[in-house]
N, C-alpha and C positions, 0 to 999 in steps of 0.2 A: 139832464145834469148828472155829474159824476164827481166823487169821492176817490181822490186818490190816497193810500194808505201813505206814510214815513217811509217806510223804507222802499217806493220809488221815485220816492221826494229829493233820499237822503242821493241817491244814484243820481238824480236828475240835475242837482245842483250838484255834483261831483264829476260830472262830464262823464258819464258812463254812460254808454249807450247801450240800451238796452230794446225788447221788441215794449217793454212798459215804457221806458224814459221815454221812447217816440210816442207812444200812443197819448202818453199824458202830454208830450206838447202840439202833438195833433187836435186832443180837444181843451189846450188852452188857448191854441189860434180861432176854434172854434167857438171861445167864449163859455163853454159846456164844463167849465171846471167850478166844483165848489171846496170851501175850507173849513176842517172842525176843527175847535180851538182847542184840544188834546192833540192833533195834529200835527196844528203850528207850535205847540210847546214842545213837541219832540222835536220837529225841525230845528226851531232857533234855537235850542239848549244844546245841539249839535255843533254850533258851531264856534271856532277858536280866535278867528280874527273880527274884532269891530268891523272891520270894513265888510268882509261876507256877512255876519248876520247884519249888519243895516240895508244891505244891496236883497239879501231875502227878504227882511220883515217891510222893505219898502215893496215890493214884487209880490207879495205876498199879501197884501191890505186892500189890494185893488179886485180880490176875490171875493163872493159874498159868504159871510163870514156865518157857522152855525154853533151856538153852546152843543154841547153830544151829551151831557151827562146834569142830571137833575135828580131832585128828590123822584119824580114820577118814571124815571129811567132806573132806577136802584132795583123793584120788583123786576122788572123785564130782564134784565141782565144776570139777577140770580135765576131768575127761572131759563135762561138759556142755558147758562154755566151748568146750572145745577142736570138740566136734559140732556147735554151733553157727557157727565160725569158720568149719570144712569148708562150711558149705553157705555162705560169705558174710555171714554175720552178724556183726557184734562187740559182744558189750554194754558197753556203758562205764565202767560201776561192778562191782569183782568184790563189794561188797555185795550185789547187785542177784543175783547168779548165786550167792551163799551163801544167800540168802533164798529164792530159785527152789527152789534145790536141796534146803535144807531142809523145805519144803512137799511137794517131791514126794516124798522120800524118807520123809515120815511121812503122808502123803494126806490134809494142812490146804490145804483150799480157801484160794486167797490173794483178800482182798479189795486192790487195787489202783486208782490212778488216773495212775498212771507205767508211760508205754510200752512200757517195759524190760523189762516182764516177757512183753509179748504174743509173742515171740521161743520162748520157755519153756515156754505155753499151744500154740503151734501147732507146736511142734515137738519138745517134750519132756515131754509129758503135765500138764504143770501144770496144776490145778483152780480154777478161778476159781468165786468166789462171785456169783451171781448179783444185780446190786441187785434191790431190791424197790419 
C-alpha cells in the first residue's frame, strides 16, 4: 500500500501528466492506493466547482481511509521537526512533517512531487515510491 502526497493529487485531478500522476493511477488500478484525511482536506479545499469536488470526494471515499494526526502522533512529529532543525533544516509546512511522519511511522512509501519531503527521505527513513 502507498500514500500519495496533494500535490500529485492536485496534478492528477488537473489532467497533468506527469511520471507521478501515472504512477499513482497505475497503482490505483492496482488497488494499492491509500488516503489520509489531511490529504483529502487539501484535495477537496482545492477545488472551485460543486461538480469537481463531489466527482473527487465521491472517487475519493472508495479508498481506505487513515486519521494521520493524533494526541500520540504530536511527540513523533516534534521530534522529527525538531531532528531536522538540529542539522539545519526547516520544513515549511508542519503538514508536510505530519504526512512525513505518518508514512514512516506506518512504513507507506510516499509517492511525492514536492520537495519537502526529500528532507524526511534522506534523513529520517522516509520510503518513497519509486515512479515507474
Amino acid at each position: 500500500m502507498i500514500l500519495a502526497d496533494s500535490s500529485v493529487w492536485i496534478d492528477y485531478f488537473n489532467g497533468i501528466a506527469t511520471v507521478h500522476t501515472d504512477t499513482l493511477d497505475m497503482k490505483l488500478d492496482d488497488g494499492e492506493v491509500v488516503m489520509g484525511d489531511l490529504i483529502l482536506l487539501e484535495i477537496l479545499q482545492g477545488f472551485r466547482s460543486n461538480r469537481d469536488y463531489n466527482r473527487a470526494r465521491t472517487t475519493l471515499a472508495v479508498l481506505d481511509q487513515y486519521e494521520m494526526f493524533g494526541l500520540d502522533m504530536v511527540v513523533k512529529c516534534a521530534d522529527n521537526y525538531r531532528g531536522l532543525r538540529k542539522k539545519g533544516i526547516t520544513i515549511r509546512k508542519t503538514v508536510d512533517v505530519i504526512i512525513a511522519t505518518f508514512c514512516i511511522e506506518n512504513k507507506f512509501p510516499l509517492l511525492y512531487s514536492d520537495r519537502d519531503f526529500t528532507p524526511f527521505v534522506e534523513n529520517m527513513g522516509l520510503k518513497i515510491l519509486k515512479e515507474t
